[in-house]
Structures are given as C-alpha cells and as structure tokens.
SEVEXGU-990214 format. One line per field, with one value per residue: residue in three letters; residue number from 1; x, z, y of N, C-alpha, C, O in turn. Coordinates in Angstrom, 3 decimals, decimal comma, m for minus. Layout:
# residues N
mitor: [ala;...]
vexnu: [NUM;...]
nc1: [X;...]
nc3: [Z;...]
nc2: [Y;...]
cac1: [X;...]
cac3: [Z;...]
cac2: [Y;...]
cc1: [X;...]
cc3: [Z;...]
cc2: [Y;...]
oc1: [X;...]
oc3: [Z;...]
oc2: [Y;...]
END
This chain:
# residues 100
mitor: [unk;unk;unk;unk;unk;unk;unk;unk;unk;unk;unk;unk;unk;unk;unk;unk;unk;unk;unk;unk;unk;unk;unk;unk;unk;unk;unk;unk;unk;unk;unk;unk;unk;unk;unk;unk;unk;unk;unk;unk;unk;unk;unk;unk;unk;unk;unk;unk;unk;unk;unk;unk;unk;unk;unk;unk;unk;unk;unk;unk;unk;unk;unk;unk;unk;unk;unk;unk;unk;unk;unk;unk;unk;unk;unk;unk;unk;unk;unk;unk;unk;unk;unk;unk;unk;unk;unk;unk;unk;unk;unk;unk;unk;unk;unk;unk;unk;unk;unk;unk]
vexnu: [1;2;3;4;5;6;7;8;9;10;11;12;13;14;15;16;17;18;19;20;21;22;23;24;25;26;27;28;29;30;31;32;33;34;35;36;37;38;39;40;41;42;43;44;45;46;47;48;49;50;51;52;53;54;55;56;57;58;59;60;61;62;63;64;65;66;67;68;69;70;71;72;73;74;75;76;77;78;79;80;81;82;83;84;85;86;87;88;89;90;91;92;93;94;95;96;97;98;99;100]
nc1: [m27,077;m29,738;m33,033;m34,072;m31,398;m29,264;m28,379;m25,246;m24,315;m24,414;m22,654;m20,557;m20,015;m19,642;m16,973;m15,881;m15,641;m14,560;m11,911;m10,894;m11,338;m10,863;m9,128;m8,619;m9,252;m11,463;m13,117;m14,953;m16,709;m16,481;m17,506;m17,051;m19,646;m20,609;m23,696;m24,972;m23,405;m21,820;m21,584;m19,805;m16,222;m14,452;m11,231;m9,789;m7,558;m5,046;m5,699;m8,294;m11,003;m14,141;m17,497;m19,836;m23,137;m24,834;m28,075;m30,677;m32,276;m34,656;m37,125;m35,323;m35,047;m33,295;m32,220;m32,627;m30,795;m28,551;m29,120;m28,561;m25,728;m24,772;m25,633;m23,703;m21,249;m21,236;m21,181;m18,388;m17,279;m16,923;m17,428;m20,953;m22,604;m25,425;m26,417;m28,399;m28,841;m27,636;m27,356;m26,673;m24,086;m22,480;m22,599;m21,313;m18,238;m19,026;m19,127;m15,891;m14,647;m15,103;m13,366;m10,712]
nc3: [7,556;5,903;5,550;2,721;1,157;m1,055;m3,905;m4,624;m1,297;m0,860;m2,971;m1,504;0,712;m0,410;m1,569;0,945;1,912;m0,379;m0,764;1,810;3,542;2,497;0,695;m2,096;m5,189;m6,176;m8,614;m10,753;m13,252;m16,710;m19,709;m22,737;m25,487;m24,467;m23,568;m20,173;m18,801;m16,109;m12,864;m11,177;m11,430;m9,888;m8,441;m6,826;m4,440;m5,279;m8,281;m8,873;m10,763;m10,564;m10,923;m10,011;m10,161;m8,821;m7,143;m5,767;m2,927;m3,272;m5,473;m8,270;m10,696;m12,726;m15,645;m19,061;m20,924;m18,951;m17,349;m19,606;m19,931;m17,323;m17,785;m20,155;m19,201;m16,806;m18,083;m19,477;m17,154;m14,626;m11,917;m10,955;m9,571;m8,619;m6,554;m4,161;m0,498;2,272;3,197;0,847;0,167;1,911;1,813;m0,309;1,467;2,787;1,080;0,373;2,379;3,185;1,627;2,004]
nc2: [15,571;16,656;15,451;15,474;15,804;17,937;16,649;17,626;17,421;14,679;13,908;14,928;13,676;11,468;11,852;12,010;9,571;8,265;9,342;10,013;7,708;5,720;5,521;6,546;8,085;10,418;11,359;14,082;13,421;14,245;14,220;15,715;15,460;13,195;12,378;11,570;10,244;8,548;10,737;10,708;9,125;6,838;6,046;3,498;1,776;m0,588;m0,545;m0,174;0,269;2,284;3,620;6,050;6,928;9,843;11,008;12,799;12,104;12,073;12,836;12,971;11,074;8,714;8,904;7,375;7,343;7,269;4,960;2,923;3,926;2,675;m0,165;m0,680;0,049;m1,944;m4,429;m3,861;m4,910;m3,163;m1,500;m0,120;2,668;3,072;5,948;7,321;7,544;8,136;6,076;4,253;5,349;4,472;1,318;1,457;1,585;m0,467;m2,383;m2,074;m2,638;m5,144;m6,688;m5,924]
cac1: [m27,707;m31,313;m34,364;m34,013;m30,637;m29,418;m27,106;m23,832;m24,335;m24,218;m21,618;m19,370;m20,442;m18,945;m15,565;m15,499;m15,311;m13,650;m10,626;m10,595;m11,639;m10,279;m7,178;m8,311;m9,962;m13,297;m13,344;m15,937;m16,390;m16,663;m16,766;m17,677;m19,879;m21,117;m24,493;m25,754;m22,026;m21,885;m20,818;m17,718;m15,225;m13,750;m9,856;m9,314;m6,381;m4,960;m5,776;m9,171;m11,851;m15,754;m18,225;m21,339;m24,319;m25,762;m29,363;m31,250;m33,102;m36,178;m37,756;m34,627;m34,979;m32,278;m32,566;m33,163;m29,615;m28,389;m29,086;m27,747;m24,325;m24,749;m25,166;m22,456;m19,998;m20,955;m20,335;m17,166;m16,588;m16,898;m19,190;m20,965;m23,182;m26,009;m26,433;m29,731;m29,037;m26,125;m27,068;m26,301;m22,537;m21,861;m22,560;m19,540;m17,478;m18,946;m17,953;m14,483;m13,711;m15,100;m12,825;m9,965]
cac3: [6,249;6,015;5,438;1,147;1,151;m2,183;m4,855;m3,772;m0,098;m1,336;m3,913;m0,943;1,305;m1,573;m1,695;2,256;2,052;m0,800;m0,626;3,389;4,206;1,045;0,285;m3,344;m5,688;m6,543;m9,642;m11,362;m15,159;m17,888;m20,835;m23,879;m26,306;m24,242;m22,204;m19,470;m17,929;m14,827;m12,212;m10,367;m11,714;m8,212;m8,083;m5,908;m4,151;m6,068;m9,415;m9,173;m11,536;m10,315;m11,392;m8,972;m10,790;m7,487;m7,560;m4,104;m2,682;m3,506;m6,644;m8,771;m11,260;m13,648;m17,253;m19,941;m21,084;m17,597;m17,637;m20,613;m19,527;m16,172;m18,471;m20,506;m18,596;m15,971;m19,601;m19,618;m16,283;m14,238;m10,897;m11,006;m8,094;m8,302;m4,967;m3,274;0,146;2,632;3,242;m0,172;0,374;3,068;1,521;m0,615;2,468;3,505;0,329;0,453;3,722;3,580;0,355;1,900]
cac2: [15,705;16,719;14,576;15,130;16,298;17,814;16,066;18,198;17,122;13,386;13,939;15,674;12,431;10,514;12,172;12,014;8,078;7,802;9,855;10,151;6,426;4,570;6,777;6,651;9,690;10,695;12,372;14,633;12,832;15,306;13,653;16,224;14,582;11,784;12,503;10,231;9,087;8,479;11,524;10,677;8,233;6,339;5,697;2,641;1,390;m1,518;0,013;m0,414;1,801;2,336;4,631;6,540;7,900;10,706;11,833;12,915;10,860;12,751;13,777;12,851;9,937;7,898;8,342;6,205;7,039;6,457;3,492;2,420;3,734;1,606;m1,426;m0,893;m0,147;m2,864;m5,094;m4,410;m5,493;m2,393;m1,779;1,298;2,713;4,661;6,597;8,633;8,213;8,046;4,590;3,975;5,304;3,518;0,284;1,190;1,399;m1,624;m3,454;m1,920;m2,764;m6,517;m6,598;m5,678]
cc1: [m29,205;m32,052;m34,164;m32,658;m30,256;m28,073;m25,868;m23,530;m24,249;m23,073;m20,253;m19,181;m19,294;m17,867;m14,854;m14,818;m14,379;m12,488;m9,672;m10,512;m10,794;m9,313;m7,301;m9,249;m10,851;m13,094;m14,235;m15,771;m17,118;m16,270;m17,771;m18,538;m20,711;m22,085;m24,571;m24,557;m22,447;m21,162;m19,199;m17,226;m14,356;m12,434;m9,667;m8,030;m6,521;m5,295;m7,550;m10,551;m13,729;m16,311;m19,400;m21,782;m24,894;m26,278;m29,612;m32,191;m34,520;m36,607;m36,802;m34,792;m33,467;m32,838;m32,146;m31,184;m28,289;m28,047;m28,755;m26,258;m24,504;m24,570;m24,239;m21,209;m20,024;m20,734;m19,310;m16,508;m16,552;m18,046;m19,623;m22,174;m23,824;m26,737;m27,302;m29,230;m27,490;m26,144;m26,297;m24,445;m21,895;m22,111;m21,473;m18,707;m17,432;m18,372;m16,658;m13,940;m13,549;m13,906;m11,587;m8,796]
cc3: [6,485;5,512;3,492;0,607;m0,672;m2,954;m4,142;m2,490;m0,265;m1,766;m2,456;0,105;0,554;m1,307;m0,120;2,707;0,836;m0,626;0,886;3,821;3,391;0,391;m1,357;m3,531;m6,056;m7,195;m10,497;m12,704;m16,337;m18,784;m21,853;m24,781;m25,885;m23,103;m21,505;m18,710;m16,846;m13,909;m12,102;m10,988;m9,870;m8,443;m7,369;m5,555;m5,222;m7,422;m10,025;m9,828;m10,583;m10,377;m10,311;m10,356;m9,333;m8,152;m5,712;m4,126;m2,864;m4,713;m7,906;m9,533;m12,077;m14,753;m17,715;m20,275;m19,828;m17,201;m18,460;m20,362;m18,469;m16,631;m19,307;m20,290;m17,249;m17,040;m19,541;m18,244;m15,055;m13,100;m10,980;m10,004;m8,434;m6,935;m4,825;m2,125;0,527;2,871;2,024;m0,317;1,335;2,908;0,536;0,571;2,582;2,493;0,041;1,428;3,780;2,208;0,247;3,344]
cc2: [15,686;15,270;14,672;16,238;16,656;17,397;16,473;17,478;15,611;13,145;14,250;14,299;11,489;10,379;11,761;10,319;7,455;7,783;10,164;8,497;5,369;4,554;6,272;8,222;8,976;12,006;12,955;14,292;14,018;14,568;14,644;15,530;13,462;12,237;11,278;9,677;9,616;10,075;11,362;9,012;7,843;5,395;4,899;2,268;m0,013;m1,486;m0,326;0,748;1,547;3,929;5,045;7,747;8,995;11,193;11,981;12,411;11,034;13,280;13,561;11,099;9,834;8,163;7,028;5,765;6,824;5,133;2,647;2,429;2,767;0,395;m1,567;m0,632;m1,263;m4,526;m5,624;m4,808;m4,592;m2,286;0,029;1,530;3,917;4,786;7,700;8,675;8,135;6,898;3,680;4,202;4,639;1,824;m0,043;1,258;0,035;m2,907;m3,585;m2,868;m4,292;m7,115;m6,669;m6,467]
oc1: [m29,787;m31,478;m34,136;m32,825;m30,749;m26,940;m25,438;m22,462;m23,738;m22,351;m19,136;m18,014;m18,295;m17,397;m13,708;m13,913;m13,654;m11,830;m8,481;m9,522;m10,210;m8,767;m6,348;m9,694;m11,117;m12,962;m14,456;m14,830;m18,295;m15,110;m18,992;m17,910;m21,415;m21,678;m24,331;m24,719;m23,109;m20,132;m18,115;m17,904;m13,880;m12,546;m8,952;m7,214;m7,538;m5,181;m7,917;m10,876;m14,136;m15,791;m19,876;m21,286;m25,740;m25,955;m28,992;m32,951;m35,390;m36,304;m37,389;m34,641;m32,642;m33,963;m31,614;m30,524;m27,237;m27,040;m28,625;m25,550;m24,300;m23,638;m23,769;m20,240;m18,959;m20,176;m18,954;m15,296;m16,067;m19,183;m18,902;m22,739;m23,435;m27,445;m27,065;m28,847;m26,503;m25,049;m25,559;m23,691;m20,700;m21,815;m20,870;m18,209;m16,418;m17,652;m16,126;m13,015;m12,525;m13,893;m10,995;m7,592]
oc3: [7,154;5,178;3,021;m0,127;m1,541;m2,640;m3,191;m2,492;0,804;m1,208;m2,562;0,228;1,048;m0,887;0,045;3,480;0,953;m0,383;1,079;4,459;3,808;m0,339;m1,898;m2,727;m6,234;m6,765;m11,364;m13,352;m16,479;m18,920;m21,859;m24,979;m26,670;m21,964;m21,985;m18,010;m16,569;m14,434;m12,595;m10,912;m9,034;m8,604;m6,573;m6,461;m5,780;m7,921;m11,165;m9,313;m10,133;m10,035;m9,737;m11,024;m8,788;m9,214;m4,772;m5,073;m2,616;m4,868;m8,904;m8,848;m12,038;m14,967;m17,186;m20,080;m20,043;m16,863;m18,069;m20,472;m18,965;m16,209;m19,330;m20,973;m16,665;m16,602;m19,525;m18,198;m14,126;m13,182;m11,039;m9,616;m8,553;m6,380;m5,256;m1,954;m0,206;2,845;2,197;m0,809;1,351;3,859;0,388;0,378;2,540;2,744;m0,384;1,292;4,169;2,124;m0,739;3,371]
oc2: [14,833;14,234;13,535;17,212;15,937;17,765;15,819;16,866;15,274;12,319;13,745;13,927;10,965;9,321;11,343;10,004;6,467;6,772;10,406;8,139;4,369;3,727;5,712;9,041;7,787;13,152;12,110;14,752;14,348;14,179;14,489;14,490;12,827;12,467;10,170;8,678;10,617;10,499;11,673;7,987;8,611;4,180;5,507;2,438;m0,426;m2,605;m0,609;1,819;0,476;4,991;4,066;8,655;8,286;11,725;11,483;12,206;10,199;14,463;13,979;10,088;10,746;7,713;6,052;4,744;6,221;4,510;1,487;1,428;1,659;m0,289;m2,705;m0,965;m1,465;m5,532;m6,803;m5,017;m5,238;m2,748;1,025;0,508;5,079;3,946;8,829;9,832;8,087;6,336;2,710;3,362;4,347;1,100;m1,106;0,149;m0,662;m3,874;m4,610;m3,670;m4,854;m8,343;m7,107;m6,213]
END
C-alpha cells in the first residue's frame, strides 16, 4: 500500500482481515435516508456486531455527522472503528485475537 493509499485500498485491507483472518463479514452499509453511517458493518464470530468508518490517511476528515453516528451507536453499546491507516486495521486483529 502506498504512502496515502486511497479509501478502497483500506476498505479491501478491511475485508482481508475480517473475512480471511476472523471468518466473519464485512459488509458495505447502505442505509437510504440516513447520512453519516458508518461504511462497513463487521459480522463477528460469536454474534458479535462492529462498525468501521474508512477515510485515507491523507486529506480525508470525519464529519460532524460522523461523529455523531460514532457516539450513538457506541451508546448503545456497540464499538465502532474509524480507520486511515493499515496500522489502524491491524489493531482490530490485534483486539480480536487477544479476545479470543
């Protein structure tokens, strides 16, 4: 991955550890109606839900409403992960793994 790799190349990163490393899904969230949700919805083993916001690590900020989803869905109880680099995905690994 380059030096300011772009979103996709993160996002595909994502899927690589989720669904390869974690044997759950990583799903693209479309929700009509509702700006600002989070990207990918994350399927865990053990029936577990988590959310990733991806931006690149360069030039890409969080909105306002962004951030609002982040706090209310970490509210109800939920972890949600926003992710620039690959270090950043691999610290989900690393909390999977110590987790498990």
């Amino acid at each position: 991955m380059g030096a300011n790799p772009l979103e996709k190349e993160i996002e595909r990163k994502l899927k690589i550890l989720v669904e390869g490393k974690l044997g759950g899904l990583c799903l693209k969230w479309v929700c009509p109606g509702w700006s600002g949700v989070p990207d990918r919805i994350l399927l865990l083993p053990g029936g577990r839900i988590q959310f990733a916001e991806l931006k690149r690590p360069k030039g890409s900020k969080t909105s306002s409403l962004q951030l609002w989803w982040k706090r209310k869905l970490e509210e109800l109880g939920f972890t949600v992960w926003h992710i620039h680099t690959l270090e950043d995905i691999n610290r989900i690994g690393d909390q999977e793994n110590a987790g498990n």
